[in-house]
C-alpha positions in Angstrom: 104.8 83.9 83.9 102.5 82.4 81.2 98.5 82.9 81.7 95.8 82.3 79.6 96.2 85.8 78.4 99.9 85.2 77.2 102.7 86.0 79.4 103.3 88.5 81.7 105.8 90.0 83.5 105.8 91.9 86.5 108.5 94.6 88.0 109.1 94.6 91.6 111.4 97.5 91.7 108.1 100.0 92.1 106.6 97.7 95.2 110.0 97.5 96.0 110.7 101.1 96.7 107.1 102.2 97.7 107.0 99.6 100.4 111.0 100.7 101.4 109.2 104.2 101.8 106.7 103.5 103.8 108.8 101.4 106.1 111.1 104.3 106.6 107.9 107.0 107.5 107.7 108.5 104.3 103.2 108.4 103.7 101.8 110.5 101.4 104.8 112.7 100.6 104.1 116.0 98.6 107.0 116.1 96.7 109.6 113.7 96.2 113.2 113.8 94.5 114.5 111.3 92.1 118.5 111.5 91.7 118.8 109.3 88.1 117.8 109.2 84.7 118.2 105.1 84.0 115.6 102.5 84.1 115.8 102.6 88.2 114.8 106.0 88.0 111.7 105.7 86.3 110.6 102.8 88.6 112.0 105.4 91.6 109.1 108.3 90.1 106.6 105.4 89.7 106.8 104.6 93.8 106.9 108.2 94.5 103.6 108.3 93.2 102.5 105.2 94.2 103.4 106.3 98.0 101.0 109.6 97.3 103.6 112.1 95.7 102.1 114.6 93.3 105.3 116.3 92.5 108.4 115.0 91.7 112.1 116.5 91.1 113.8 114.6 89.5 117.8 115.6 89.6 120.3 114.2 86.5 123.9 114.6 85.4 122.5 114.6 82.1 118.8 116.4 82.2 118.1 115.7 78.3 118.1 111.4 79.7 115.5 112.3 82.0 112.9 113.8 79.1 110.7 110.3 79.2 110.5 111.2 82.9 109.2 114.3 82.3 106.7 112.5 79.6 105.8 109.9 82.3 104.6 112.5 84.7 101.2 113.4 83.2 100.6 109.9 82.4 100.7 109.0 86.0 98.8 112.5 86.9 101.8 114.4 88.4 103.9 117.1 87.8 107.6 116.4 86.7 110.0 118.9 87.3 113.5 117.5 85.5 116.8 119.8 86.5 120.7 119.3 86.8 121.7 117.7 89.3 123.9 120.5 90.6 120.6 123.2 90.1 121.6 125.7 92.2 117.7 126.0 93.2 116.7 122.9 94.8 113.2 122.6 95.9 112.4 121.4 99.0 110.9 117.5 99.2 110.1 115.4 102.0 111.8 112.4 100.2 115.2 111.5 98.0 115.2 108.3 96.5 118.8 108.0 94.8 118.6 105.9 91.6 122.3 106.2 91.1 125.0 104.0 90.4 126.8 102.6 93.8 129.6 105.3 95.0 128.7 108.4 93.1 130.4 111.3 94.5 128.2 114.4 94.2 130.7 116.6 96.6 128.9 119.8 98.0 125.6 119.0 95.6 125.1 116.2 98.4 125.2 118.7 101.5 123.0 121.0 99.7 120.1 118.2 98.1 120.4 116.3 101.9 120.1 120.3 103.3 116.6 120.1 101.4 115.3 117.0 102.0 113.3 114.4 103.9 115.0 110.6 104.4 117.5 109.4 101.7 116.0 106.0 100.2 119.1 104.7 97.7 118.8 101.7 95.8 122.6 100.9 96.8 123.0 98.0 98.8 126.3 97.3 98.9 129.4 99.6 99.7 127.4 101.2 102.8 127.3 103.8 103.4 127.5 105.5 99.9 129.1 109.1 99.4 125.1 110.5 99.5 124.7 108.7 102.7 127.4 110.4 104.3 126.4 113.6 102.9 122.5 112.8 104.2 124.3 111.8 107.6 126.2 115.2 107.6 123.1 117.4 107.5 121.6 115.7 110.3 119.1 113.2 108.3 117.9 109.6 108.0 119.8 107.7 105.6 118.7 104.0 104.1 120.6 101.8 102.1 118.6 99.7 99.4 118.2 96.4 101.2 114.4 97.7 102.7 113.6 97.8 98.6 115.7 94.4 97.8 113.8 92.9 100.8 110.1 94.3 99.7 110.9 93.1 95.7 111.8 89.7 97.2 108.3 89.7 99.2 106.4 90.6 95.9 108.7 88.1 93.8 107.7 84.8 96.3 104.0 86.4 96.0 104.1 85.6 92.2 106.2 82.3 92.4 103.4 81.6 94.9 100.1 82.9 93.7 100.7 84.6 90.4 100.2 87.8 91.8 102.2 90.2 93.3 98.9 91.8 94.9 97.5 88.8 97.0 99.7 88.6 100.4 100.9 85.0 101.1 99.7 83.0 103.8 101.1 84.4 107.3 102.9 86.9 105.3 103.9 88.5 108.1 106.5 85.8 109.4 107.4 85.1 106.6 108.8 88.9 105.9 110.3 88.9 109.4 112.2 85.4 108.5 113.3 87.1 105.3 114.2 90.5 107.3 116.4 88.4 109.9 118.1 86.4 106.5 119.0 89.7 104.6 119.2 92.5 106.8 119.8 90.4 110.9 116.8 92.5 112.5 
């Protein structure tokens, strides 16, 4: 988008998931887990924070790709905790968001993160439901797949296509997310 100011760009994954939370009953979480190192991941510990999180675990295959995570967390006025995904010790959070790539297998890491935790928010929309779902699913908890955060990123993207600002709600916003919600999702 071009402004007087220059341009700007704007990312809707952060909305995207915060919104997706909020749908699914997570509201001012304490603590939240982030399963993901990448670029999703960041935008994952962003939304925690943005939906009231003031701790978050974040969980990686590779913990050293997670240190700008860790550097993130004072910046946005939280506390970071970055471990290995199969940390024996897993804290107990009333949220996962899984930032991982579509069909990871975590075997019995799953059962014992899902044994620990609140809903399962995964960015995965397709191949439903993913190994973590299943694992979520077996320990008796909510499971969501990523089309609540493809369908809150698409609300915030019209926003801007519509008033330059993915703050201002549209006109009648709220029909206009239900037509989107029948169109992606059938509710």
């Amino acid at each position: 988008m071009l402004t007087d100011g220059g341009p700007h760009g704007f990312n809707t994954d952060v909305g995207g998931l915060a919104r997706a939370l909020d749908e699914v009953g997570v509201h001012a979480p304490a603590r939240v887990r982030v399963l993901g190192a990448g670029a999703t991941a960041t935008s994952a510990v962003v939304s925690a924070v943005r939906a009231g999180a003031g701790e978050i675990d974040v969980r990686a295959r590779r913990p050293g790709a997670a240190a700008a995570l860790a550097a993130l967390g004072p910046r946005l006025g939280v506390d970071v905790r970055v471990a290995a995904i199969d940390d024996p010790d897993p804290v107990t959070v009333d949220a996962t968001i899984a930032a991982l790539p579509g069909g990871t297998d975590l075997g019995a890491v799953a059962g014992v993160l899902a044994s620990t935790s609140g809903p399962l928010v995964d960015v995965v929309y397709g191949g439903w439901p993913t190994p973590l779902a299943k694992a979520w699913d077996r320990a008796g908890v909510a499971a969501y797949d990523g089309l609540r955060m493809l369908l809150h990123q698409a609300l915030l993207q019209v926003r801007v296509f519509v008033g330059s600002d993915p703050m201002t709600p549209l006109d009648r916003e709220v029909e206009v997310l239900a037509a989107m919600r029948t169109a992606l999702m059938g509710d």
